[in-house]
Structures are given as C-alpha cells and as structure tokens.
C-alpha positions in Angstrom: 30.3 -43.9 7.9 29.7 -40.3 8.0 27.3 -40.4 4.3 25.6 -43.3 5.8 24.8 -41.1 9.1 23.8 -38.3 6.9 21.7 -40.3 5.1 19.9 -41.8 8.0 19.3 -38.6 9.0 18.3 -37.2 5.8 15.6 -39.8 5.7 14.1 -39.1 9.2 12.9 -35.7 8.7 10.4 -36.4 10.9 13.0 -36.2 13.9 14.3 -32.5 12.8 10.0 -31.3 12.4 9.6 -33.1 16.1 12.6 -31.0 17.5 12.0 -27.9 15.6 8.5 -28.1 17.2 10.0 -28.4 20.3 12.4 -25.6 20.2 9.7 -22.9 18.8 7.5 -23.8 21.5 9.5 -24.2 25.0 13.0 -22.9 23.9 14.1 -19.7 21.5 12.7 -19.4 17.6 16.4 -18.5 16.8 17.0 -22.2 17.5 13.7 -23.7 16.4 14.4 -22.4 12.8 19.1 -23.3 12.9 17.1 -26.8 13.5 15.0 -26.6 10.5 17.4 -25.0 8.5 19.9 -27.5 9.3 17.5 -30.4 8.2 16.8 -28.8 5.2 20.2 -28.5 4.2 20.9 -32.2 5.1 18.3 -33.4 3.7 18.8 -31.2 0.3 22.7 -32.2 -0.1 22.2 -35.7 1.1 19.5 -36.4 -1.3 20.7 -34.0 -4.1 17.6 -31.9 -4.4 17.5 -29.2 -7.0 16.1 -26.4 -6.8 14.1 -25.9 -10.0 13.2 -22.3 -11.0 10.5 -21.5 -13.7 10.1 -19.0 -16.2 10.9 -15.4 -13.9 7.4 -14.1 -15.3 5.5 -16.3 -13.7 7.4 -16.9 -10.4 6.7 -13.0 -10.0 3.1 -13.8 -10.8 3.0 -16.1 -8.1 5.0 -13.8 -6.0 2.1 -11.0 -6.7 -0.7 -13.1 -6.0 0.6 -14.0 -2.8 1.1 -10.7 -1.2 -1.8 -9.3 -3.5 -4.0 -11.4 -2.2 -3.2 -10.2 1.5 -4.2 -6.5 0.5 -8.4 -6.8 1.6 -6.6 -7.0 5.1 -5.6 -3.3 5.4 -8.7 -2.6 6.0 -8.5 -3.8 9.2 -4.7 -3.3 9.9 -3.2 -0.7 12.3 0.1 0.3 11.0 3.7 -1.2 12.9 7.2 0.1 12.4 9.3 -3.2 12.9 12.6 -2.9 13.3 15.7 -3.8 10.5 16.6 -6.5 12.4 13.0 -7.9 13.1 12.1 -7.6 9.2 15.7 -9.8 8.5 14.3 -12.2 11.1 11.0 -12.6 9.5 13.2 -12.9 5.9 15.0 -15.8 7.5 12.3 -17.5 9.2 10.5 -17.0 5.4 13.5 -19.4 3.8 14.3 -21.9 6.5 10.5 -22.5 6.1 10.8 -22.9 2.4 14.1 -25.3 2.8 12.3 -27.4 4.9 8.7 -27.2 4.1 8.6 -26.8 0.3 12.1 -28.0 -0.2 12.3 -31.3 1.5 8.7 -32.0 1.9 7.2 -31.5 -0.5 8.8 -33.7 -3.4 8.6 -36.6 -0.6 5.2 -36.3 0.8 3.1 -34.1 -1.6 1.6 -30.3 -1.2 -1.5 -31.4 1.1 0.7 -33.2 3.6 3.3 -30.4 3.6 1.0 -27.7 4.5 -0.6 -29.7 7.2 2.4 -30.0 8.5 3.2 -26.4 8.2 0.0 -25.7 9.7 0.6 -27.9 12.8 4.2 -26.2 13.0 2.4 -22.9 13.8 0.6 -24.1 16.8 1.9 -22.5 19.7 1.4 -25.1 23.0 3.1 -22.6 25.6 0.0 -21.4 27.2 -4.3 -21.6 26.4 -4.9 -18.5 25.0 -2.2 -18.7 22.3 -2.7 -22.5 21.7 -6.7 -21.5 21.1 -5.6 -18.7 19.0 -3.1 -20.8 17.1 -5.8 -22.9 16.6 -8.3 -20.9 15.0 -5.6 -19.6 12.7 -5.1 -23.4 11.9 -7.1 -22.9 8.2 -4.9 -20.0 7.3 -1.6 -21.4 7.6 -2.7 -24.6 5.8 -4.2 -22.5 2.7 -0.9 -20.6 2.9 1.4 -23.8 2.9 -1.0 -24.9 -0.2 -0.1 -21.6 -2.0 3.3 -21.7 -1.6 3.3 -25.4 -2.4 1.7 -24.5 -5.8 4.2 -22.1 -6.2 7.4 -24.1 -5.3 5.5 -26.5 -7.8 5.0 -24.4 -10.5 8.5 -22.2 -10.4 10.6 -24.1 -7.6 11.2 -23.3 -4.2 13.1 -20.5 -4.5 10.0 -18.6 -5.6 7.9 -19.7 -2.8 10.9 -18.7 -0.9 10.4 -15.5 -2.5 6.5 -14.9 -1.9 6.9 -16.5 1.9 9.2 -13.7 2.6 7.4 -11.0 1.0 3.9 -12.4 3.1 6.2 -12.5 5.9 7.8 -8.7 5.8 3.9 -7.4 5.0 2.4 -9.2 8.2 5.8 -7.4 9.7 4.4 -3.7 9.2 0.6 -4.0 10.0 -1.0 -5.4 13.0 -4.1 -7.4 12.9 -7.0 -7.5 15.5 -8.0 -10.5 16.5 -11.8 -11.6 15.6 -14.1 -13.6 13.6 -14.3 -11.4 10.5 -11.0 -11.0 10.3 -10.2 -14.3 10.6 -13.0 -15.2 7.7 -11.6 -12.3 5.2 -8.2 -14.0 6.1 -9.1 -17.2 4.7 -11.0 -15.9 1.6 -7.7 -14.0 0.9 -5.8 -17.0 0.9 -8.3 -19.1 -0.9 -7.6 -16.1 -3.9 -4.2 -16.5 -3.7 -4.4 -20.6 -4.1 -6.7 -20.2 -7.3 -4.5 -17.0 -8.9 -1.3 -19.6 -8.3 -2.9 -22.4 -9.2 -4.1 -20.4 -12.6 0.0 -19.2 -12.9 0.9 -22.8 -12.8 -2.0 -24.2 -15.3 -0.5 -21.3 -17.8 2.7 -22.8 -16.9 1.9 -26.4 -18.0 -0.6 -25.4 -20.6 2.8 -23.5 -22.3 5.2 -26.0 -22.0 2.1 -28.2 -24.4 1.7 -25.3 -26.8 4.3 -22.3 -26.3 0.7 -20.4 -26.2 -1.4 -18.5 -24.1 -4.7 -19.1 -24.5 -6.1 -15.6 -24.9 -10.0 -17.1 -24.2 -8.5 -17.7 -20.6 -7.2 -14.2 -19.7 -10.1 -12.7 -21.7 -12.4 -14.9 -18.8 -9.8 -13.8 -16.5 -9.9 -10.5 -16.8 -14.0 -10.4 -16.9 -13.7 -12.4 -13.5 -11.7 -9.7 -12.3 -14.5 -7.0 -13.2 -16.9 -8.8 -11.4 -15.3 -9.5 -8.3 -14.7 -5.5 -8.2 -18.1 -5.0 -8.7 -19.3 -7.4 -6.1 -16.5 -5.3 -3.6 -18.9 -2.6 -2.4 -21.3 -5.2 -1.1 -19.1 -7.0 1.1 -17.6 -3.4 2.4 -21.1 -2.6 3.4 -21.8 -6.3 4.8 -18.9 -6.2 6.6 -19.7 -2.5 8.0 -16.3 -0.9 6.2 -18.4 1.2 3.7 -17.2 4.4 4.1 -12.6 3.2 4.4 -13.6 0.7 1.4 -14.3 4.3 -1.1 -11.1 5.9 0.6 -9.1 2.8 -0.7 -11.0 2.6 -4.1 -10.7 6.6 -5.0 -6.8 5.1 -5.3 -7.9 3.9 -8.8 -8.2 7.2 -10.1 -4.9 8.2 -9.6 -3.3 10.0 -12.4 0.8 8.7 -11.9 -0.3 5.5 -11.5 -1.9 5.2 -14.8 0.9 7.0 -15.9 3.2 4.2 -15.0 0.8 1.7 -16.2 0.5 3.4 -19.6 4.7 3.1 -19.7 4.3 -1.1 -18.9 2.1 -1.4 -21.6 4.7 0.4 -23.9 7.4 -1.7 -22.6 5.6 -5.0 -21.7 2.8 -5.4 -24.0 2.9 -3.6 -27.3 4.8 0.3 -28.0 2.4 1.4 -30.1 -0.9 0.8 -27.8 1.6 2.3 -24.7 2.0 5.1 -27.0 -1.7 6.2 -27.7 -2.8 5.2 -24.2 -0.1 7.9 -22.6 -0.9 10.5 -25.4 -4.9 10.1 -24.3 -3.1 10.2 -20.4 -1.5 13.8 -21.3 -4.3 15.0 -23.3 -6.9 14.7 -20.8 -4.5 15.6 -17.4 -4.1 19.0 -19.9 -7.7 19.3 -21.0 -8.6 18.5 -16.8 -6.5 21.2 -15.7 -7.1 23.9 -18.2 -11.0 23.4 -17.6 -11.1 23.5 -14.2 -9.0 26.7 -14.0 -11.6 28.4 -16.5 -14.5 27.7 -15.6 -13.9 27.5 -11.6 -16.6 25.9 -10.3 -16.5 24.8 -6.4 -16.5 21.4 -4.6 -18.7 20.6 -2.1 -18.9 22.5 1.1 -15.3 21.5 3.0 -17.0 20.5 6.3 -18.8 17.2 3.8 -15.2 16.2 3.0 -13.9 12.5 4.0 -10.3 13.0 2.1 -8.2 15.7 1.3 -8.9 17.1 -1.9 -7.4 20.4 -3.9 -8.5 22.5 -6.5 -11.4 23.3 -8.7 -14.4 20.5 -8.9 -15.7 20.4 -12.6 -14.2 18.3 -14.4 -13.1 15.0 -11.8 -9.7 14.7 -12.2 -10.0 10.9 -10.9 -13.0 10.1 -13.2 -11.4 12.1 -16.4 -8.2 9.9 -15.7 -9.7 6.4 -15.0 -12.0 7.0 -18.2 -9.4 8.2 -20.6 -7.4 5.2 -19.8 -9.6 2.6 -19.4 -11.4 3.9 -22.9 -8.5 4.3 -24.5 -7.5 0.8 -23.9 -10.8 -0.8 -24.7 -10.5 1.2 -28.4 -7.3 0.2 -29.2 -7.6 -3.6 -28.1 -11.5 -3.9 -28.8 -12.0 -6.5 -26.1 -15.2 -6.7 -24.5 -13.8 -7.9 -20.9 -11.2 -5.0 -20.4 -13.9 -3.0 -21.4 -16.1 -4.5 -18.7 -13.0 -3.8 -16.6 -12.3 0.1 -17.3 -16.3 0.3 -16.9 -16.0 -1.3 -13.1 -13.3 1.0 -12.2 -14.6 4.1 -13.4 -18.0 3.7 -12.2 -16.1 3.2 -8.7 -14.0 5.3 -8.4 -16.0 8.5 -10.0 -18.6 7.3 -6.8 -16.1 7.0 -4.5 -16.1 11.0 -5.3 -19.2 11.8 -4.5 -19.1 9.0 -1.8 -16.3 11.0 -0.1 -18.0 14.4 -0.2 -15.1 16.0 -2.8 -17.3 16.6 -5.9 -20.9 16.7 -7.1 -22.1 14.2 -9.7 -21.5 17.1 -12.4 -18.2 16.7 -12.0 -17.7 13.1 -12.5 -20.3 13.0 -15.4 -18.3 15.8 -16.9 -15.0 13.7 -15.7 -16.2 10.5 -17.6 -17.6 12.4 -20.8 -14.2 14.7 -21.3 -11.9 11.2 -20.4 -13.5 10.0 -23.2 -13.3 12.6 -25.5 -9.4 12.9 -24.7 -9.7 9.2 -25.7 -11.2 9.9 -29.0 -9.0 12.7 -29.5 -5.9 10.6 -28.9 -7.2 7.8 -31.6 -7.6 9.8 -33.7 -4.6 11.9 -33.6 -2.6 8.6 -34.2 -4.8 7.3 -37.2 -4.9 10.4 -38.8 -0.8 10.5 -38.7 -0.1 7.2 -39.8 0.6 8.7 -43.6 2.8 11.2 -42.5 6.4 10.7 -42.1 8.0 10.6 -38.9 9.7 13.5 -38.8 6.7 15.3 -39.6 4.7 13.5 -36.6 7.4 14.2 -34.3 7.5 17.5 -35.0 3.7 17.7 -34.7 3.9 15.9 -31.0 6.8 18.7 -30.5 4.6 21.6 -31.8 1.6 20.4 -29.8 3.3 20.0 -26.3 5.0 23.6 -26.3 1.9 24.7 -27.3 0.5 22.7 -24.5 3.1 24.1 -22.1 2.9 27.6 -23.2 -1.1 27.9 -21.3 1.0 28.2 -18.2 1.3 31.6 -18.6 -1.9 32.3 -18.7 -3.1 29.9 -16.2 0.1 29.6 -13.6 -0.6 26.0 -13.2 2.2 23.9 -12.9 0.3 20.3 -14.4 0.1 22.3 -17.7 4.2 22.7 -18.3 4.2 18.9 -16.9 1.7 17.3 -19.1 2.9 19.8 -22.2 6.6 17.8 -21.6 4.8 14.5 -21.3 3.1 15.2 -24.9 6.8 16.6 -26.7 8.7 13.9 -25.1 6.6 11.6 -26.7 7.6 13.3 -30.4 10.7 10.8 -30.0 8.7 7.3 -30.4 7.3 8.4 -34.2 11.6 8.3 -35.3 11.7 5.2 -33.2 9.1 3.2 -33.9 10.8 1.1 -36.9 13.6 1.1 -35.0 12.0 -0.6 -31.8 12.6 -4.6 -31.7 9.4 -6.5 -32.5 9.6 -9.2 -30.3 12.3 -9.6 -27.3 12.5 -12.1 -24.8 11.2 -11.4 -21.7 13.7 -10.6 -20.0 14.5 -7.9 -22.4 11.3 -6.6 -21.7 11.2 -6.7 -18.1 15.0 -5.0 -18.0 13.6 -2.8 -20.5 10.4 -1.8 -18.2 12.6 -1.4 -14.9 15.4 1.5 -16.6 11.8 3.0 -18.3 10.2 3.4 -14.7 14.0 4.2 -13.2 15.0 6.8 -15.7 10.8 8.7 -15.6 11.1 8.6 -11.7 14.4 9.9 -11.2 14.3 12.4 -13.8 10.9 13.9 -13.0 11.6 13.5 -9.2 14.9 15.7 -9.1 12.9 18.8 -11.2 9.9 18.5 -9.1 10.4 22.1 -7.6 12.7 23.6 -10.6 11.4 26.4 -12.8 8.7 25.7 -14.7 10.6 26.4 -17.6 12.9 23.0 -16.7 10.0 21.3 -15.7 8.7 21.3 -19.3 12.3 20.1 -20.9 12.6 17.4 -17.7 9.1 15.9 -18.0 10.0 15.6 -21.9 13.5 13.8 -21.3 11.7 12.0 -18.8 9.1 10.6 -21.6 11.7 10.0 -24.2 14.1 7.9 -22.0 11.0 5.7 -21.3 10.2 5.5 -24.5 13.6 4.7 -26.1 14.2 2.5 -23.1 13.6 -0.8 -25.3 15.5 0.6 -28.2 18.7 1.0 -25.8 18.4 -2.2 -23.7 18.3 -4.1 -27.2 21.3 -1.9 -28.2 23.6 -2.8 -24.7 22.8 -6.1 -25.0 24.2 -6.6 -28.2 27.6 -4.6 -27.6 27.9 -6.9 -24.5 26.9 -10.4 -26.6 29.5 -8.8 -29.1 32.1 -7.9 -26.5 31.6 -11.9 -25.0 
C-alpha cells in the first residue's frame, strides 16, 4: 500500500511543481524548496533514478563555462557581502533545483520542457512590479535551465548540481541593476554558456566513438576564442563601458597568472612545453626588471593615470609578460590559432596600457619586442642543451639563476632574487625528466596540478617578506616541488595501490 502511494505520487510530479509554486510565491522559500526537494527524492527512489556522472574533466568544463560565461556581468555589478548562512541557502536552493528539475524532469519530459518549467518556476506572482520583472527575466532562466540540462546530460545531475550552485553563490556576491542592457548582455552570456556545454558534451559523445579529440575542433576553437576577444573592445564602446572594459583586460598581462598557467601546462599538458614556457616567464620577469632599473625612464605624468601603477615605464611589464608567454607557446606548439590567440591578447592588453594612462607606446613596443626575445632566448637555451647530460643542464639552470639572483645587490630589487629562484628551481626537471610518467590518467594529472599550485603558493606565500637571501632558496623549492609534483603523485599512488 505504501509503494503504491509512493508511486502514485512519484508519477504526479506535476502536483509537487504546482505546490512548490505555491509555496515560493504566497508562503516561505524555506518551504517552497523542502516541497521540491521532497518530490525529487520520491520521485528519484520510487523510480530508481541514477545519477550518472561523466568523465570529472568535462563536468568541470561544464562547470567553467557556466560561471565563466557569467563574467561580462561584472561590468555592471556592484559588489554584496552575503552572509554564510545566505550563501548555504543559495547552495541548497542550487541542488533541490537540480533534484527536481534536472533529476526528475528531465529524463521524463526532455531538456526544452524542463527549463520551461524552470523558467515558469521563477516567476514571482506576489505583486506587479516583481511579476513584470520576473517576466522580463523569463529568457534568462530558460537559457539557464537549457545549460544545465546539457550539462546534467552530458555528465549527470550532479554536475549541473555543481555549476547551479556555483551560478548561484556568484549572483550571491554582486548586485545587478535592473535595465535593458543588462538584461541583453544577460542573455548573450547565457547563450555562451549553452554553446561552450553543448561543445563539452559533443567532445563527450564524439570520445566515447573514437577515444579521440579531434584536434581540428579545438584548433577552430581556440581561433573562435581570438576573435570573440577581438570583437570585445567594440561592444565595450557600443555599450559605453570603454574605459572599465581596459581596467578588466590590463588583467591579462599579469605576471603570476601566467605563472600558474605556465605550471598547468607542465602538469596538464606536456612537462617539457611547461618547462620552456616558465623558463621564457623567468627570463623576461628578470630581463623586465633589470632594464627598467637601468635605464629609468618615467611613466606618464601621474595625474593621466586610470589604475595604480609602480615603478619604471620602459620596458611594459604586462606587454613583456603576455608576449613572452604567448610567443613562447606559439614556438613550441607551432599552431597558427594559439598564435592568433597570444597576438589578441597582447595587442590588448599592451593598449589597455596606454589606454589607462600608465605607459607610453615606447614602452609596450619595447615590452612586446624584449617578450619575444626572452622567448627566443628560452628556445634556444633548451635546444641548445638537449646533448648535454642532465647533470650538466641542471647545473647550468643552477649556475644561471644565482647568477640571476646575485643583480640584487646591485639593483636592491626584490623580483630579481624571485625570478633568480624561479630559474635554479627549475635545474630539478633536466634530472627528472626521464623519470616523469609519460602518460597518466587524468586524474593523476589533475591531483598532480592541485599539490603543484598548493605546494608554489604556500611556499612562496610564507617567505613573501623573509630576507632576500631566503627568498631566492624559497622561490627555488617552490619551483622544484611543482615540478616534481607529477613525479611524486605517480610515486604515492603506487605505495598506496601496493599497500591495497
């Protein structure tokens, strides 16, 4: 008697979306979303639903594209601080949603019906002005429900689960205004996000057919991406946020950033390109500082300035370290759309620098031209060692860092004794290399990135104000426990496979 009641009620989940929509609009949310959850969990024991969970890669790329997507709004957002027990709210309401919506609905009525019925669930009937403004947000919450139903397609519900409370806890800490351009940027943000998911779950599918990625896709991909950024500037300017669109893109040229990315590729991607892309990173941040002191030349009068900015102006510390990355990847890979890529960026952020009143178009020129020398340099460095033995490269990279290191006391610049550990930290990956598995799973990989990033942070974090002395030897631990990081995850998990 009591499965067939269940059952009945498993079936009518019409009945617990009516009285959930009763409850969110004339009684509290806290029992709108007990009512949903409580559906959901009927409905998902009753009828046995699993919860199916896809490869962990792609659920974060979902996961990314979601809140990713969401990022153009900033530029309209006025900071919030929500409380801890408002941000667990908005968590919950993310994953009775997810039960309910994606978990329940949409195996029994499709994604299209789903997220119209999410989107009718967020219209508010209490009084005119929210049930017009409900309504004109109508759009968004049904391009949302279609993203997350991609998702909860592609990598199971928990993911979507995962992305809805991540949108959820972002919408938690800015505040929007209310009007048509926002509303218009809203919905081409979430038209992004449908077609990045929708492209996660067509790699999905297309590598459960093959096992392959189809390198011709991310290639296109990738070249999309560079023309999408270079189409940005107009639609700051059309939409009158020219001069806050070149605050937020100067935030490409920063130097720990590519610092971090250069570490992903040598965890993620390939060691070796990781390798000569953080060697070209600690050759130009040397060759940046050490110029600048010499020669000395000014920045712009300080009354021009739109940012903060410190230091000498010749070279561009932004447009030497986007163009010694971004070269140094096109180099080693030889792709034609990440070199498209790198040019976007540099070209916007070294004008975001003259755009923001910081430097004179010297400086960038001569930012770009010595980025790509200190790409050059590092290329060549690397194939010129490739004979040698390790030992001897190591103690080459040692050699050359101290030396590196050593400038401080001349120029009482701290960067130098940093960047001078970065490049003899870096003297450990020549005695690893062969040692370094080719190809782990990727999981390995992505445990292996995290204790990389963990042990760098940490490390370089707790010397920031030490000697400079201890800065040197920290910034050099620092580097070689990212770069042993996938030697020694490889290492653990076999004692613990052996231990098992």
């Amino acid at each position: 008697m009591l499965h067939f009641a269940l059952r009945r009620l498993a079936e009518s989940w019409v009945l617990w979306y009516v009285a959930f929509d009763i409850a969110a609009n004339f009684f509290l949310p806290e029992v709108a979303y007990a009512l949903l959850a409580i559906g959901a969990a009927v409905s998902i024991i009753t009828k046995r639903l699993e919860p199916e969970c896809g490869n962990s890669l792609r659920a974060a790329a979902a996961v990314l594209a979601i809140a990713a997507s969401q990022t153009p709004l900033l530029l309209w957002a006025a900071p919030s601080r929500p409380s801890l027990l408002y941000c667990a709210f908005a968590v919950t309401v993310a994953v009775c949603e997810e039960l309910f919506f994606r978990g329940v609905l949409l195996p029994d009525i499709g994604n299209l019906p789903q997220a119209f019925a999410f989107a009718l669930a967020h219209m508010r009937l209490s009084d005119p002005v929210s049930l017009v403004e409900s309504a004109l947000l109508f759009p968004h919450y049904l391009l949302l429900g279609v993203a997350l139903g991609l998702t909860a397609e592609a990598c199971g519900y928990p993911a979507s689960a995962l992305a809805h409370a991540v949108y959820n806890l972002l919408s938690s800490v800015y505040t929007l205004p209310f009007d048509a351009w926002v509303v218009a940027v809203l919905l081409v943000c979430d038209s992004i996000s449908i077609s990045a998911v929708a492209l996660v779950k067509k790699v999905e599918k297309h590598e459960h057919a093959n096992h392959v990625v189809s390198r011709d896709k991310l290639r296109a991909t990738v070249a999309a991406l560079a023309l999408a950024l270079a189409a940005s500037p107009l639609l700051a300017y059309v939409s009158g946020l020219w001069e806050r669109y070149w605050v937020l893109a100067t935030n490409l040229g920063d130097e720990p950033a590519y610092v971090a990315l250069a570490v992903l590729l040598y965890t993620l991607v390939s060691p070796d390109l990781g390798f000569r892309v953080l060697l070209a990173l600690a050759f130009s941040g040397w060759a940046n500082v050490a110029l600048k002191n010499m020669l000395k030349m000014p920045r712009p009068p300080r009354e021009l300035w739109k940012v903060e900015a410190s230091g000498y102006g010749f070279p561009s510390g932004h447009a030497q370290t986007s163009a010694s990355f971004w070269s140094s990847l096109a180099l080693e890979t030889r792709d034609a759309s990440t070199a498209l890529l790198g040019a976007v960026v540099v070209a916007l952020v070294s004008y975001s620098r003259v755009e923001l009143g910081v430097h004179y178009p010297i400086d960038v020129i001569g930012g770009i031209a010595f980025g790509l020398l200190s790409a050059l340099a590092a290329l060549a460095y690397a194939r010129s060692s490739r004979k040698t033995r390790a030992a001897t490269q190591s103690f080459m990279l040692l050699l050359l860092g101290s030396f590196a290191a050593s400038v401080y006391a001349i120029q009482a610049d701290i960067t130098l004794a940093r960047t001078g550990g970065v490049i003899a930290g870096s003297a450990v990956y020549p005695l690893l290399e062969r040692r370094i598995p080719q190809s782990p799973s990727a999981r390995r990989r992505l445990l292996a990135a995290a204790a990389a990033l963990a042990a760098a942070f940490l490390i370089t974090r707790a010397a920031s104000s030490a000697h400079p002395l201890l800065q040197f030897l920290a910034y050099a631990v620092a580097v070689a426990a990212a770069m042993s990081a996938p030697f020694a995850c490889e290492a653990v998990c076999r004692r613990l496979r052996k231990n098992i």
